[in-house]
NUDRENNU-954825 format. One record per residue: x, y, z of N, C-alpha, C in turn; residue in one letter. Coordinates in nm, 3 decimals. Layout:
NODE, nc1, nc2, nc3, cac1, cac2, cac3, cc1, cc2, cc3, aa
NODE, X, Y, Z, X, Y, Z, X, Y, Z, A
...
END
This chain:
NODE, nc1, nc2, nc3, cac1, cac2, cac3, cc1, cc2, cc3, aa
NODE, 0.940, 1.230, -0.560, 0.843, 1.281, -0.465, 0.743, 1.369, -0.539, X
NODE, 0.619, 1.353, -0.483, 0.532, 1.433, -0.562, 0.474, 1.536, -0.436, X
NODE, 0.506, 1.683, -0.515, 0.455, 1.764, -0.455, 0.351, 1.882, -0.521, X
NODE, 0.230, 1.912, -0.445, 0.122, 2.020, -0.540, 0.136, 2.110, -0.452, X
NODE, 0.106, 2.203, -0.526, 0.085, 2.356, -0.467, -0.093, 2.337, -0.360, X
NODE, -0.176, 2.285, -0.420, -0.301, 2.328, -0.385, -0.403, 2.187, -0.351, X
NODE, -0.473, 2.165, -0.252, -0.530, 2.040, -0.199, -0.611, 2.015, -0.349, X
NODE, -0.699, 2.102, -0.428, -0.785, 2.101, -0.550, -0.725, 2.004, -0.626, X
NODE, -0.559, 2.051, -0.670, -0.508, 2.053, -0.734, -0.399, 1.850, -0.729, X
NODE, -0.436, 1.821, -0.633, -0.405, 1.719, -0.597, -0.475, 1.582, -0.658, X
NODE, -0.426, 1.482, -0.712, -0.491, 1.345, -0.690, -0.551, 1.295, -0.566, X
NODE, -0.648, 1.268, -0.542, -0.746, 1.219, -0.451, -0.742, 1.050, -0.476, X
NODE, -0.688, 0.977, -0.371, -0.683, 0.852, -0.366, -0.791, 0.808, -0.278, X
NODE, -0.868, 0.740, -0.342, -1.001, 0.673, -0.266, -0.961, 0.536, -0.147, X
NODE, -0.853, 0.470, -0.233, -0.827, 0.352, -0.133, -0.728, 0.292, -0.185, X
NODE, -0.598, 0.249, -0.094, -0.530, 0.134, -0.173, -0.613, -0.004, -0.070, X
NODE, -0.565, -0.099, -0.188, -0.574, -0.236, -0.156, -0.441, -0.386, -0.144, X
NODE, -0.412, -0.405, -0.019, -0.349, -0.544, -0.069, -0.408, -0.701, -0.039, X
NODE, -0.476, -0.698, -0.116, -0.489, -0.846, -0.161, -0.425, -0.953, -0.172, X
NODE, -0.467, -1.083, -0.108, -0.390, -1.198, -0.153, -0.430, -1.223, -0.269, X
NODE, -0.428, -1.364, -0.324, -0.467, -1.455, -0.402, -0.543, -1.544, -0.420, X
NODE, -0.635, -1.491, -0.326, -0.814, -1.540, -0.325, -0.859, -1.430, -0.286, X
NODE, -0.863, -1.281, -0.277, -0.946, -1.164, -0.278, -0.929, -1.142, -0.105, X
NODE, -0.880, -1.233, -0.046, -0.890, -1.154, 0.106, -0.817, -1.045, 0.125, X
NODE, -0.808, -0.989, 0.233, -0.763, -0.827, 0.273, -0.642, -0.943, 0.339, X
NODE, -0.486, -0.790, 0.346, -0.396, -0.874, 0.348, -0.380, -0.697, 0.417, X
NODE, -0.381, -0.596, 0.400, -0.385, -0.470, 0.372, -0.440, -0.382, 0.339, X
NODE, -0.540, -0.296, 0.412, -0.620, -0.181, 0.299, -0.633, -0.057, 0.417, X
NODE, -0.670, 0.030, 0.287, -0.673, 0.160, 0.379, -0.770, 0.253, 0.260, X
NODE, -0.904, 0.280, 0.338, -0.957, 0.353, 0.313, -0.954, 0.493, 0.303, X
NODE, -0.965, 0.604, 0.211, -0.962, 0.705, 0.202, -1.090, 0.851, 0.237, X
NODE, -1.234, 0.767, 0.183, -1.327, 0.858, 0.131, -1.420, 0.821, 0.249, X
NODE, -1.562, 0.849, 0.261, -1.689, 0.807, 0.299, -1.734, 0.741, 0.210, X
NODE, -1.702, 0.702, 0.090, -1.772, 0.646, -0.070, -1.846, 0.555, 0.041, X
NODE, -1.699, 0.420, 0.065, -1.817, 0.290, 0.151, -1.797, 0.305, 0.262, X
NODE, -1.880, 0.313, 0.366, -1.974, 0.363, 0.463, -1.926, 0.263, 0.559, X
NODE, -1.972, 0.149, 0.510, -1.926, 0.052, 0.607, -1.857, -0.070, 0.569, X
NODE, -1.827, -0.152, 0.671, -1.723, -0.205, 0.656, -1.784, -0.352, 0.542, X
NODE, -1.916, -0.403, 0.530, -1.932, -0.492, 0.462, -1.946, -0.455, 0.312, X
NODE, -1.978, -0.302, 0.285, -1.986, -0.222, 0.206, -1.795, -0.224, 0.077, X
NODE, -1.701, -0.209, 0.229, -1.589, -0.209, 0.184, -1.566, -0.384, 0.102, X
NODE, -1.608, -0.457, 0.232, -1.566, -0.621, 0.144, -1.637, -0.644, 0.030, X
NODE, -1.749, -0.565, 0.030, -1.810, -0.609, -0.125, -1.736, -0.565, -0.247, X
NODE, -1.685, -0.429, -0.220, -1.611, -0.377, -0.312, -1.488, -0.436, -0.346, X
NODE, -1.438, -0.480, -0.265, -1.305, -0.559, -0.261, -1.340, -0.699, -0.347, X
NODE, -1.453, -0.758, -0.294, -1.493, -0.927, -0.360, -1.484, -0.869, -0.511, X
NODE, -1.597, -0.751, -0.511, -1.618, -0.718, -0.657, -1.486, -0.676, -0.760, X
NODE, -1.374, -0.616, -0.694, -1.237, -0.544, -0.779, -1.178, -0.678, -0.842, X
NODE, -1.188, -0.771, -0.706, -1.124, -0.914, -0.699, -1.165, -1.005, -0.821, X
NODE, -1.330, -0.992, -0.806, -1.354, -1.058, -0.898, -1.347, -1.033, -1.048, X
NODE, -1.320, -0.913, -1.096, -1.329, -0.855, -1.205, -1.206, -0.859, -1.256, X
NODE, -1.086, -0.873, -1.210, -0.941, -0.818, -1.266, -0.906, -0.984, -1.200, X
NODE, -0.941, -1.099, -1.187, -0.886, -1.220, -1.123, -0.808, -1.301, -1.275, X
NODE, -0.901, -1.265, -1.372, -0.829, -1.322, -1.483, -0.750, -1.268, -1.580, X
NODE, -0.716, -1.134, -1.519, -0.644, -1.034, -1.604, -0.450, -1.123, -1.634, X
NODE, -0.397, -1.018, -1.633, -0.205, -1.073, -1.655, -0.139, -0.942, -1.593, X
NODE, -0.180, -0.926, -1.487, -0.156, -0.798, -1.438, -0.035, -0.818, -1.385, X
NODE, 0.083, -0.894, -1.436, 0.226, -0.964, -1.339, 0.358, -0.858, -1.429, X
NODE, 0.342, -0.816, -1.520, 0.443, -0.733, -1.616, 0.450, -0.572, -1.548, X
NODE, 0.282, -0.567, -1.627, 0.325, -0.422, -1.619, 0.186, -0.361, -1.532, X
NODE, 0.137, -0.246, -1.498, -0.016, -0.194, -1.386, -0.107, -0.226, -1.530, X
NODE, -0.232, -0.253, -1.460, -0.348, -0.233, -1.569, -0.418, -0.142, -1.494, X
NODE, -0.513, -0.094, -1.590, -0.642, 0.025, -1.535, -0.707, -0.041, -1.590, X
NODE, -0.845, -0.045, -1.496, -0.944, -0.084, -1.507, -1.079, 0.047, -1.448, X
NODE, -1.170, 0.077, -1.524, -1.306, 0.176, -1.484, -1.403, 0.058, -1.423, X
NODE, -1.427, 0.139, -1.273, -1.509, 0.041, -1.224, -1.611, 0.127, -1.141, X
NODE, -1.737, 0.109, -1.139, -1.842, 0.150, -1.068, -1.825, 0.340, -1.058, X
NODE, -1.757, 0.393, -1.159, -1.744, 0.540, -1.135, -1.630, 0.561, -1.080, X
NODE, -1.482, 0.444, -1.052, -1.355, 0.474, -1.004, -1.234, 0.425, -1.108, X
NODE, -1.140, 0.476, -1.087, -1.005, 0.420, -1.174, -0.980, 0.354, -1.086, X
NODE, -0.939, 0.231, -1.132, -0.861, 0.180, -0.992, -0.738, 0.067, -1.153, X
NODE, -0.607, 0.070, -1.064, -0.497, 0.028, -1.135, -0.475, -0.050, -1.038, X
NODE, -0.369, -0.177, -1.135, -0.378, -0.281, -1.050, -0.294, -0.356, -1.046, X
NODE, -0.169, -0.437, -0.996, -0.068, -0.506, -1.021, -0.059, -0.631, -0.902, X
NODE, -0.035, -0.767, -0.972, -0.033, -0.855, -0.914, 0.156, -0.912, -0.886, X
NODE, 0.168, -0.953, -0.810, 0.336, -0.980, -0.736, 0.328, -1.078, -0.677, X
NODE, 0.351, -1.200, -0.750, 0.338, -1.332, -0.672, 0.205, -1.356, -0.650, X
NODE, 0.170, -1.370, -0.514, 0.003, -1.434, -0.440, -0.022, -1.286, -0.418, X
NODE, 0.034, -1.171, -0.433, 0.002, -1.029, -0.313, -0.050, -0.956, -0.450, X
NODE, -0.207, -0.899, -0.436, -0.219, -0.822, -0.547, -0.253, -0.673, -0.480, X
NODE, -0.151, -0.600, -0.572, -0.165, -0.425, -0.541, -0.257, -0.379, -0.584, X
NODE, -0.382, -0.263, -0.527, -0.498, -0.175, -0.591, -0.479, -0.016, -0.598, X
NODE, -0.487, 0.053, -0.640, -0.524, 0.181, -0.615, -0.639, 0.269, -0.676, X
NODE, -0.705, 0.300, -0.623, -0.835, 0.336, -0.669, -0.902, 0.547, -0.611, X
NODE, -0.884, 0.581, -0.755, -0.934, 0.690, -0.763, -1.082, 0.706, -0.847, X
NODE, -1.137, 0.837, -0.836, -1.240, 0.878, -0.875, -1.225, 0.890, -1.035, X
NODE, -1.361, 0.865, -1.100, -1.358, 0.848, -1.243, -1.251, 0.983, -1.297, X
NODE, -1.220, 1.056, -1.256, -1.166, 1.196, -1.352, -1.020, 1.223, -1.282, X
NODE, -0.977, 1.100, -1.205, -0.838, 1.167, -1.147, -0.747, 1.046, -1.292, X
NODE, -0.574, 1.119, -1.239, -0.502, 1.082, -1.366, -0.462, 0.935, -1.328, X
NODE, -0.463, 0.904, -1.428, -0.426, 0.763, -1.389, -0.261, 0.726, -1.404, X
NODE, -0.227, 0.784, -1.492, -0.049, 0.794, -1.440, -0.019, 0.840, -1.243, X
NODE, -0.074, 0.989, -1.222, -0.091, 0.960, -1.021, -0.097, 0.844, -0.979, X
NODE, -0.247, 0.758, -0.995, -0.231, 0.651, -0.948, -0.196, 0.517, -0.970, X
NODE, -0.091, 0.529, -1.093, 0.019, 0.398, -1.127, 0.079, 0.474, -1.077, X
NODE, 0.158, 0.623, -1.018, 0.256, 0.601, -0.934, 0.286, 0.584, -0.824, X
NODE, 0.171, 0.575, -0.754, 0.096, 0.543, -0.595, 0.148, 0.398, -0.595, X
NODE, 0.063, 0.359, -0.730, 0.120, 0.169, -0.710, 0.222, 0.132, -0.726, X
NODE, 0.308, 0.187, -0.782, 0.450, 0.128, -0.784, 0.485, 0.158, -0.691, X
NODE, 0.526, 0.263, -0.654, 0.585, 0.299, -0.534, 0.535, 0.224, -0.386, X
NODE, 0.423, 0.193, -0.402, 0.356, 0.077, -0.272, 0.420, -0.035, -0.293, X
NODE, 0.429, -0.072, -0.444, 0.483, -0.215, -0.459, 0.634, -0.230, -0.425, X
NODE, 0.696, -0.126, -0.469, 0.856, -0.144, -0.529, 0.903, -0.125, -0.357, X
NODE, 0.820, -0.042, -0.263, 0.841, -0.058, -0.094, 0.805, -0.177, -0.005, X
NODE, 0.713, -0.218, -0.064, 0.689, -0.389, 0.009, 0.781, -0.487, -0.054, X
NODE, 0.857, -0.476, -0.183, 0.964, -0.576, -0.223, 1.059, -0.580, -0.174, X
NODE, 1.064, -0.443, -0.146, 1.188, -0.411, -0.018, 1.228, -0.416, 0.073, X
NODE, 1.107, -0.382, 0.158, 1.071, -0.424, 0.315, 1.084, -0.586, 0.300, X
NODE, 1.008, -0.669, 0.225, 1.026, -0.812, 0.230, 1.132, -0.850, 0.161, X
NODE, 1.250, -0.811, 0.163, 1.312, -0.813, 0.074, 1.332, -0.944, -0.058, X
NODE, 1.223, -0.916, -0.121, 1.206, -0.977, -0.243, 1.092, -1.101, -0.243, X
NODE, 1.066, -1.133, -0.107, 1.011, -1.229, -0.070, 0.851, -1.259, -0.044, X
NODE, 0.783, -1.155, -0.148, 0.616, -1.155, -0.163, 0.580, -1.265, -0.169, X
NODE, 0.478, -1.299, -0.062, 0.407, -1.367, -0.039, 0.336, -1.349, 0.053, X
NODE, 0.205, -1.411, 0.081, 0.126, -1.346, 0.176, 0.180, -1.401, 0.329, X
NODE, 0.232, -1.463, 0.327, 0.253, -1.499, 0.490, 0.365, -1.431, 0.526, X
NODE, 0.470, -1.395, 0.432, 0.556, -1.247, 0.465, 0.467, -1.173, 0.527, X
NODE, 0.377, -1.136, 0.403, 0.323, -0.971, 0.419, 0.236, -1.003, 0.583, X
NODE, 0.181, -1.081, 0.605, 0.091, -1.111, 0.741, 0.193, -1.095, 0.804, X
NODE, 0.342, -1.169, 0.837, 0.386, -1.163, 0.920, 0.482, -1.009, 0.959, X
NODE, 0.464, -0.918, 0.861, 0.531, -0.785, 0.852, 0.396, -0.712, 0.847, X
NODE, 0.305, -0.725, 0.853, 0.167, -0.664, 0.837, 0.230, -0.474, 0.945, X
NODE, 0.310, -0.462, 1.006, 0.306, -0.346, 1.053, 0.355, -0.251, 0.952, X
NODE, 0.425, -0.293, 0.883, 0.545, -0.267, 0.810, 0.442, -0.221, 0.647, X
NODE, 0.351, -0.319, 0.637, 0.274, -0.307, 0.560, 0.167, -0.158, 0.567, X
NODE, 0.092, -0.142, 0.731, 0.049, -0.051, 0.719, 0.116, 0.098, 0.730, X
NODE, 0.305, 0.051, 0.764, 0.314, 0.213, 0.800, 0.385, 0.245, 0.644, X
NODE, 0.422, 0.143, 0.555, 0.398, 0.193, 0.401, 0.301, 0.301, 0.359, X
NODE, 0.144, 0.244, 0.400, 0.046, 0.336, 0.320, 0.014, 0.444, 0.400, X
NODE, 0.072, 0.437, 0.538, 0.091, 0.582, 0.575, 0.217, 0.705, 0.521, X
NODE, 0.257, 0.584, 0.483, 0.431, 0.676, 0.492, 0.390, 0.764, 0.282, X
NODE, 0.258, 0.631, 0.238, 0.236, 0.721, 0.034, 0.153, 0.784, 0.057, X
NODE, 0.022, 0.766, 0.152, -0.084, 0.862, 0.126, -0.150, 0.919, 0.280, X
NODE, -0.191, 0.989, 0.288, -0.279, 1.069, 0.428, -0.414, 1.164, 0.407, X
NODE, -0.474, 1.157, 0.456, -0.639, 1.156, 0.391, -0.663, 1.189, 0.276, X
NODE, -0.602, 1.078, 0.158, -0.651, 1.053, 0.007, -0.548, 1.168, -0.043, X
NODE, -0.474, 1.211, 0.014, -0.366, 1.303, -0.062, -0.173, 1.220, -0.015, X
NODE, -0.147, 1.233, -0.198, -0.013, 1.187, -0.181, 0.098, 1.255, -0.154, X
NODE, 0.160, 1.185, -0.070, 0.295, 1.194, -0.003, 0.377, 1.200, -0.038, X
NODE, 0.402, 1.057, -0.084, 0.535, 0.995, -0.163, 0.477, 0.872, -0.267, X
NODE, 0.576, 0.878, -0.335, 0.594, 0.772, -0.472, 0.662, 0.725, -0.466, X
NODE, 0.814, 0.743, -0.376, 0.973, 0.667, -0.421, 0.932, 0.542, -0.346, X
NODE, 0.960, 0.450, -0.414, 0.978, 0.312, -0.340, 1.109, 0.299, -0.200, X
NODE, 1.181, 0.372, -0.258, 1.335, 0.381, -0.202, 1.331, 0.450, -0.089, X
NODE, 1.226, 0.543, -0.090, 1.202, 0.639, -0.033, 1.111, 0.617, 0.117, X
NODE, 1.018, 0.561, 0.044, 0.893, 0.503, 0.131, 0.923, 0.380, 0.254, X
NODE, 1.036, 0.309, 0.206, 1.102, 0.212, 0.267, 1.186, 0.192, 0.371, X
NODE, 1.291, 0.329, 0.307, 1.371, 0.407, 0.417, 1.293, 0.491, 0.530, X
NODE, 1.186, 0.504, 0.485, 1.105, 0.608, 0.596, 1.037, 0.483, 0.715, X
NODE, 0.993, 0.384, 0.617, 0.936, 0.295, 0.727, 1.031, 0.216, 0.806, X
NODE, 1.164, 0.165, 0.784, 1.237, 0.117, 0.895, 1.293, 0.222, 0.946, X
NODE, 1.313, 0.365, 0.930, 1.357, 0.455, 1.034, 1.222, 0.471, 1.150, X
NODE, 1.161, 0.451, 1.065, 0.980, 0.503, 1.204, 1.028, 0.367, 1.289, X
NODE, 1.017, 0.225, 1.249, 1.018, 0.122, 1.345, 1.170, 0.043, 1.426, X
NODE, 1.243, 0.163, 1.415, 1.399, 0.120, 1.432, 1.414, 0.159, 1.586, X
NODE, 1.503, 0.075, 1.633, 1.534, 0.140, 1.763, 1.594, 0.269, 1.741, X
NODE, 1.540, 0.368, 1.843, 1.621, 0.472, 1.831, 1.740, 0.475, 1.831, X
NODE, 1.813, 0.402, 1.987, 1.943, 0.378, 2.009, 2.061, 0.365, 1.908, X
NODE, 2.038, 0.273, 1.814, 2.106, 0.214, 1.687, 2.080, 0.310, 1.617, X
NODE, 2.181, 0.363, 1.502, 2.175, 0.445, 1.373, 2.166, 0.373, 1.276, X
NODE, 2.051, 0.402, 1.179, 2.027, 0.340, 1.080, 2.151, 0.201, 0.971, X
NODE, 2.261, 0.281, 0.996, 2.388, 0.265, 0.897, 2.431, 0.132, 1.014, X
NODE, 2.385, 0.143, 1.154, 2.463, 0.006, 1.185, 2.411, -0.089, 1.255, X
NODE, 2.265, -0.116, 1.174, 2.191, -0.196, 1.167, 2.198, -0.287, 1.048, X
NODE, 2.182, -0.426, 1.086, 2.124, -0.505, 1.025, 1.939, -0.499, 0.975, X
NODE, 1.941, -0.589, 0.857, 1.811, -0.586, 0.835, 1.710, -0.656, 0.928, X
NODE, 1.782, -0.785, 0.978, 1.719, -0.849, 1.082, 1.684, -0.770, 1.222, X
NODE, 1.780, -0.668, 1.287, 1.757, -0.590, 1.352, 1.636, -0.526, 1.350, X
NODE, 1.659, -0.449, 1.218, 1.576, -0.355, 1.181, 1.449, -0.411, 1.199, X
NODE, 1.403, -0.503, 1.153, 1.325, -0.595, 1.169, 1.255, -0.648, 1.306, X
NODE, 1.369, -0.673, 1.395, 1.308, -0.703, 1.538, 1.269, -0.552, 1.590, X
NODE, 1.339, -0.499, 1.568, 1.300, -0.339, 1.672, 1.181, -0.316, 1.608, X
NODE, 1.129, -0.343, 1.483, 0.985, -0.292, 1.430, 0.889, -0.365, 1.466, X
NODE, 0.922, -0.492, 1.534, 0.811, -0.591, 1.562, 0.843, -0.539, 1.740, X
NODE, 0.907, -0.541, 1.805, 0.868, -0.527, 1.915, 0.827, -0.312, 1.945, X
NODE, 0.854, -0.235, 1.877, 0.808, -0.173, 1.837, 0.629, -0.148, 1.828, X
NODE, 0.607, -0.236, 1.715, 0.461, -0.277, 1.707, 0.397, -0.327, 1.822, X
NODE, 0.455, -0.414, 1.849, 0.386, -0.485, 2.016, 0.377, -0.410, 2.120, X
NODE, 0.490, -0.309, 2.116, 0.475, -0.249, 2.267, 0.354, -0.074, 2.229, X
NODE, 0.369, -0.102, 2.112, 0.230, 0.018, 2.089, 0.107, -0.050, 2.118, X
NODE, 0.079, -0.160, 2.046, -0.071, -0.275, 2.076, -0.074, -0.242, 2.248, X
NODE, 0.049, -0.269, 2.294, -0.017, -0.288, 2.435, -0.051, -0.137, 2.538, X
NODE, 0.024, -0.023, 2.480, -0.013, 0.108, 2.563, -0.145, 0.142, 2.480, X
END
């Protein structure tokens, strides 16, 4: 867990990204005012996409300097991970933003990245990047951590964590999700 004494003193996360495997949004969450609007955001996204598409980003994170941002980057199957800070934040912070995003969606899906998982868990997906970051300041890093937090948020209350199934866990977060869409 990463904790700072002082907001200054903090990594400032501009945006994560999850990407498929043609540059579409699969997942994202904006941090800053940087892009303004929303076609503003897809350009930036076409552009990250297009720049790091021929990289080998499947081992280990790469950093890449782009337009005045760090942004690090790891690809997992068809699902590619982003995280993107301002030219002067550390870039170890935000490889640990990305792992910890990644090593919690391997989990949640358990093992099973791919984009029609991630679409079809897409709730699960966004209460991840609530559960690492909250207005551009980090939360959490543990994968283990981040994971356990998101099937306790979408679990039936009734049931205790310990005597649930994953499939459970699973339905109570989808009807969960649905019955928020609809109030």
């Amino acid at each position: 867990m990463v904790i700072f004494a002082r907001r200054d003193a903090c990594p400032i996360i501009k945006n994560v990204l999850l990407l498929d495997s043609e540059g579409r949004r699969v997942a994202v969450k904006y941090y800053t005012d940087e892009w303004e609007t929303n076609s503003e955001k897809l350009a930036f996204e076409k552009s990250i996409f297009s720049k790091t598409q021929k990289t080998n980003a499947r081992t280990e994170p790469e950093i890449l300097m782009f337009e005045n941002n760090v942004v690090v980057y790891k690809f997992i199957q068809d699902l590619q991970f982003f995280v993107t800070g301002g030219d002067d934040e550390n870039e170890l912070a935000l490889a640990t933003v990305l792992q910890g995003f990644s090593e919690a969606v391997i989990l949640l899906l358990r093992g099973n990245i791919d984009q029609r998982e991630a679409f079809e868990n897409l709730d699960m997906m966004f209460l991840c990047l609530d559960e690492i970051v909250d207005g551009g300041m980090i939360l959490e890093t543990d994968g283990n951590t981040i994971a356990r937090k998101v099937v306790t948020n979408i679990m039936d209350d009734e049931t205790p964590l310990s005597e649930q199934t994953i499939t459970q866990a699973l339905v109570a977060a989808r009807e969960h999700f649905a019955r928020s869409l609809l109030s």
